[in-house]
LOLUMFI-781437 format. One record per residue: z, x negated, y negated of N, C-alpha, C, CB in turn. Coordinates in steps of 0.1 Angstrom, whole numbers, plus 5000, padded with zeros to 4 digits. Glycine has a CB too. Layout:
ZXYZXYZXYZXY/...
% end
This chain:
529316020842529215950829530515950821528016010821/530815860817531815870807531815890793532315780807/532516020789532016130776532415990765533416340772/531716070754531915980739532815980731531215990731/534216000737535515930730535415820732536915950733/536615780720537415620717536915560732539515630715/536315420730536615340738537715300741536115260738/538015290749540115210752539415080754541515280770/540614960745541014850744540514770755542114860743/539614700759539914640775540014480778538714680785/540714400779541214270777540214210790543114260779/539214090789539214040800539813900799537914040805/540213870807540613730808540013650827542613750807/540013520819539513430829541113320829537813350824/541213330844542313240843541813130848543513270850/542012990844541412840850542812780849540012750839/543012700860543812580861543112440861544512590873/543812370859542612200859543312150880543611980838/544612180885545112110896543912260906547412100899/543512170919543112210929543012140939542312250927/543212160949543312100961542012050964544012180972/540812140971539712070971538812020959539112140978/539012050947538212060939539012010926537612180940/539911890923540811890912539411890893541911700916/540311950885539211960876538212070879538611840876/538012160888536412170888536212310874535812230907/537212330867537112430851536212320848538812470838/536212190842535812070836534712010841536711980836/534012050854533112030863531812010854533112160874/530511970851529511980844528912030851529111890839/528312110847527212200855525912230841528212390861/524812180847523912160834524012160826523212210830/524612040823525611950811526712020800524511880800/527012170810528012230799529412250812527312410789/530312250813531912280819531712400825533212290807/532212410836531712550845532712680837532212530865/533412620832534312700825533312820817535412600814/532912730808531712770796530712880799530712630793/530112850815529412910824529813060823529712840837/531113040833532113180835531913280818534313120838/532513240806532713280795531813340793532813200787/530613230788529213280782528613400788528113170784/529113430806528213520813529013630808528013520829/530413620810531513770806531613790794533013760811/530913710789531413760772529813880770531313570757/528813860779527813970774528114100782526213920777/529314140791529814220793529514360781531014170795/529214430782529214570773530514630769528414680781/531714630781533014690781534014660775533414690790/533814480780534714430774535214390758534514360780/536414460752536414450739536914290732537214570735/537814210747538014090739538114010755539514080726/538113910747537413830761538113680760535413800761/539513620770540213560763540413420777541813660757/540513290779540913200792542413220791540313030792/542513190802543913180800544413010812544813370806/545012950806545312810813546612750805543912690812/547212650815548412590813548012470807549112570826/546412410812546412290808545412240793546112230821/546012170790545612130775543712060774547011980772/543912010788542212010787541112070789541811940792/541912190794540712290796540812390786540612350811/542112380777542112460764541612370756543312510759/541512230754540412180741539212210748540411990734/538212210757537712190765537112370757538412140780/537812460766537112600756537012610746537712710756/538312580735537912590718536312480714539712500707/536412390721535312320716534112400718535212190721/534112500729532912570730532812730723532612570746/533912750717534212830710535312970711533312850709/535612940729536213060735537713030732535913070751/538013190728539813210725540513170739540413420721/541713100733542613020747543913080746542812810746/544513140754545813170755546713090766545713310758/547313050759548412900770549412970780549812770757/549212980789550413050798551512930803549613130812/552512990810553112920814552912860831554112990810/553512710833552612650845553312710858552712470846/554012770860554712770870554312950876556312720865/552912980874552613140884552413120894551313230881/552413180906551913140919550413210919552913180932/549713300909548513350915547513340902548813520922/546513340901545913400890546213550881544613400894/546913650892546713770887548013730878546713900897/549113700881550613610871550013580860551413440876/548813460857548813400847548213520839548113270847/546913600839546613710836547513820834545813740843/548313890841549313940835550413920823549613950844/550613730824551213700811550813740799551113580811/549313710797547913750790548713870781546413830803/548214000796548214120790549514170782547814200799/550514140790552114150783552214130769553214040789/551214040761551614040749550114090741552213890745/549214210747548314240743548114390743547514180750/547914460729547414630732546514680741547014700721/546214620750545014660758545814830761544614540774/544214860772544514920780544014930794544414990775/543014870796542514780808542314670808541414810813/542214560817542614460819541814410832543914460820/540714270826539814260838539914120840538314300835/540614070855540813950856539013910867542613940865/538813790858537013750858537313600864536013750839/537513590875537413450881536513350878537213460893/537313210873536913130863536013010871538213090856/535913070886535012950892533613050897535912860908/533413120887532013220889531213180880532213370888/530313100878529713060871528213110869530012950874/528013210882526813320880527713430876525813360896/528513500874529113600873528013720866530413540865/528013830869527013950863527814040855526314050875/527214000840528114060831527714240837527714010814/527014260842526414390847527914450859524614330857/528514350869529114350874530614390869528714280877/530714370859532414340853531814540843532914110837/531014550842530514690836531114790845528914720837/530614750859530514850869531914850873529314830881/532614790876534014760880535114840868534214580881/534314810853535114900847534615020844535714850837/533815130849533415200845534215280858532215180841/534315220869535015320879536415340876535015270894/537115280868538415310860537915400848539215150854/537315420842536915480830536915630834535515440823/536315590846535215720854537015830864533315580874/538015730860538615740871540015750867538315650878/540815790857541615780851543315780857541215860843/543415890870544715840881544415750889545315940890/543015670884543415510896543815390892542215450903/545115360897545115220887544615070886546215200888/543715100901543214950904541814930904543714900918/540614870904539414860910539014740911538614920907/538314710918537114610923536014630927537214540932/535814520933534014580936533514540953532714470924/532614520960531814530973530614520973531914610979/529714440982528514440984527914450995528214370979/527714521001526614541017526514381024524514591013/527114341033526714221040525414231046527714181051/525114121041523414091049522914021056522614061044/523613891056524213791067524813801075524713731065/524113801089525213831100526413741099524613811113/526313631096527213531100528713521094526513411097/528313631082529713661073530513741082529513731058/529613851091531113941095531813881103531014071102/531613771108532913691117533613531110532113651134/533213561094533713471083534713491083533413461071/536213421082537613501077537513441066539013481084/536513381059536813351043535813451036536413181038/535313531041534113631037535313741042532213611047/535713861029536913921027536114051036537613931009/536214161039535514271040536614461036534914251057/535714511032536614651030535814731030537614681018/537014861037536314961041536815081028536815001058/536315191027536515301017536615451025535115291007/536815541016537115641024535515691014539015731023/535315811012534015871009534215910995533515991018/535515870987535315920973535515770959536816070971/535115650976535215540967536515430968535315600954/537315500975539015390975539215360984540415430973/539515240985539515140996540615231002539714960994/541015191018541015211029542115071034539515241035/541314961033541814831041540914751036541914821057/541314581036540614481029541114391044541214431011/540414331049540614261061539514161062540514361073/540214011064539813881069538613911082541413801074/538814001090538113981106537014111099539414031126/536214161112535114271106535814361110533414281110/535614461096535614631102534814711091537514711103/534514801097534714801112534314831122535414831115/535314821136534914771145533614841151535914771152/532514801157531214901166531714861180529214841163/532014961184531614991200530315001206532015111204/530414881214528714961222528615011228527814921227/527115041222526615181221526515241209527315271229/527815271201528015331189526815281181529415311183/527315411173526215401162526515271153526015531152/525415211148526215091137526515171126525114961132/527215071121528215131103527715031094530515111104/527415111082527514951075529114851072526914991058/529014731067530014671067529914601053530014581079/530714591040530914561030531414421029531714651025/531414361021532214201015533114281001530814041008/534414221001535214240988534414110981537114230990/534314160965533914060956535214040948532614100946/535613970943537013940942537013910925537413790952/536614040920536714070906537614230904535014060900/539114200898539514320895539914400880540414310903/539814480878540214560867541114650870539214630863/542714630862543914670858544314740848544514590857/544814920851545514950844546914830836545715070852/546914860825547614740818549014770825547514730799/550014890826551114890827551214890845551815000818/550114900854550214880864550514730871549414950866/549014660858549414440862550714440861548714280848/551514560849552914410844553614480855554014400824/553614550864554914540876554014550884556314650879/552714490889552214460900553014320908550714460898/553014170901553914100906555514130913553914030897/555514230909557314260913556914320923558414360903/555614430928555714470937556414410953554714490936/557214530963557414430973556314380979558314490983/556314260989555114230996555214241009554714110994/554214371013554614371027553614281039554514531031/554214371051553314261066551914221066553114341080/551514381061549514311063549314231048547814491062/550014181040549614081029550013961033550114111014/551113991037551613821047550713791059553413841055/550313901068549613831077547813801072549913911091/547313871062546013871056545913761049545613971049/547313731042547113631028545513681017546713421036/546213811014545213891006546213980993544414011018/546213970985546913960974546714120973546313860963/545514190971545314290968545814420981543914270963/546414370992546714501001548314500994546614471021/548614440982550114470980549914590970551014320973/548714610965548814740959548814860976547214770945/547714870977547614980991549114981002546014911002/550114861004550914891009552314981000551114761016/552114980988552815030980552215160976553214940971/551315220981550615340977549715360962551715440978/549515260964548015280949546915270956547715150935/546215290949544615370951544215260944544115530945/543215200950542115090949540715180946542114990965/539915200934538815200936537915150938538515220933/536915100948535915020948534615060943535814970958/533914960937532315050934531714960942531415060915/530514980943529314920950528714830940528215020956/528114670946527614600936526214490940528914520931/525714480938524314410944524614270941522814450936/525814220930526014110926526514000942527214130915/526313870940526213790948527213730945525413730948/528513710947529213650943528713470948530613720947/529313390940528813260943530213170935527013230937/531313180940532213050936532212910941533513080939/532312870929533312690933533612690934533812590931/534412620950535612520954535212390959536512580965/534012330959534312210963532812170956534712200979/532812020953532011970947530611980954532411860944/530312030969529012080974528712230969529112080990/529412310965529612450959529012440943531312490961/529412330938528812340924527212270927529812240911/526712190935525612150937524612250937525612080947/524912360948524612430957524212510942525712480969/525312580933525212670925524012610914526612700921/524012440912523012390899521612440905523012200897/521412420918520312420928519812560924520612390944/520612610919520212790918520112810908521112910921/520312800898520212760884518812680880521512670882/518412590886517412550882516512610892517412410881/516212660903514812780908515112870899514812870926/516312940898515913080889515313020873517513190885/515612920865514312870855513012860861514512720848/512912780868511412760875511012910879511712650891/511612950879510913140883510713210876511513250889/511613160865511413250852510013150841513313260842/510213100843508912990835507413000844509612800837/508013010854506713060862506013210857507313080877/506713330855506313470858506213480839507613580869/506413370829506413340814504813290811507513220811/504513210820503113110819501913180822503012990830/
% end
């Protein structure tokens, strides 16, 4: 449990761009007649941890686009190559002290989720990184290379984050369970602002996985465990998919109401 001092400062930010390759616009997307953007916000803003809760974007329509729905907009500059860049801009001019980058195409996002992610930093004070994981349940993900997976050692810190499954069962062997990375992280503040500088080594070049650039430089990744589902947008069958879920969970809830 974490004792009853001072809360420390904790900045979340959602970074949205309007350019995308499969999906141009999809911050601006309608999703039961409100902007998926709005979606993301409204869920992270009932976060418990979080003390301010800010978008961060280059482009001007998805900053009128938030103020009109009420959310603080911080304008970064266009030229980051990652989300964690534009979020780190964020924090550079912010007293935080943790820092939770909340991916802006999550439009189920569990404010429950962004709790638990920062509570293993709270809980955890020489780690500078965490995220989160959830038990695969679908066979079909462990041989997804877009379905992330990581392993942990037994006090919680990842180990490896790998595209293919691990790991590996021999047969015969006993089975192992096998994890999905959820791709929500929480940042010691002075660790984001020279995480970009970090060097980038082999297994991030050959993974195209952002987060083994901490583990190849020797930080400690904590992961917690999460029941959350992650469910992003990238393509305009992905927001369908997500309305379609959105309207059974009313119908379920109106149901078990009646």
């Amino acid at each position: 449990m974490v004792s009853s001092f001072v809360r420390p400062r904790i900045l979340g930010v959602i970074p949205a761009r309007y350019a995308s390759s499969r999906f141009p616009g999809k911050a601006l997307a309608l999703l039961a007649g409100r902007p998926l953007i709005q979606h993301v916000y409204e869920r992270a803003a009932r976060a418990r941890y979080v003390s301010r809760l800010v978008i961060a974007t280059d482009d001007e329509r998805i900053a009128a686009a938030a103020r009109a729905f009420g959310a603080p907009v911080r304008m970064t500059r266009p030229d980051h190559a990652s989300g964690t860049d534009r979020v780190a801009e964020v924090a550079s001019a912010d007293p935080c002290e943790l820092v939770v980058n909340i991916q802006g195409d999550e439009p189920l996002i569990d404010p429950d989720a962004i709790d638990a992610a920062v509570l293993g930093l709270l809980e955890a004070p020489e780690i500078p990184m965490g995220t989160l994981k959830k038990l695969i349940e679908d066979p079909a993900e462990l041989t997804n290379p877009n379905v992330v997976k990581v392993v942990t050692d037994r006090f919680g810190n990842a180990i490896y984050f790998s595209r293919s499954r691990i790991p590996y069962v021999r047969p015969g062997a006993e089975e192992a369970p096998c994890y999905k990375h959820i791709g929500l992280y929480v940042y010691r503040r002075d660790f984001l602002l020279k995480y970009p500088e970090l060097p980038v080594g082999p297994l991030e070049r050959a993974e195209k996985l952002e987060q083994l650039r901490a583990l190849e430089n020797g930080y400690r990744i904590r992961v917690v465990e999460t029941e959350y589902e992650s469910r992003g947008v990238d393509t305009p069958e992905d927001l369908a998919a997500v309305e379609r879920l959105m309207q059974q969970s009313m119908r379920e809830t109106m149901s078990e109401t009646d």
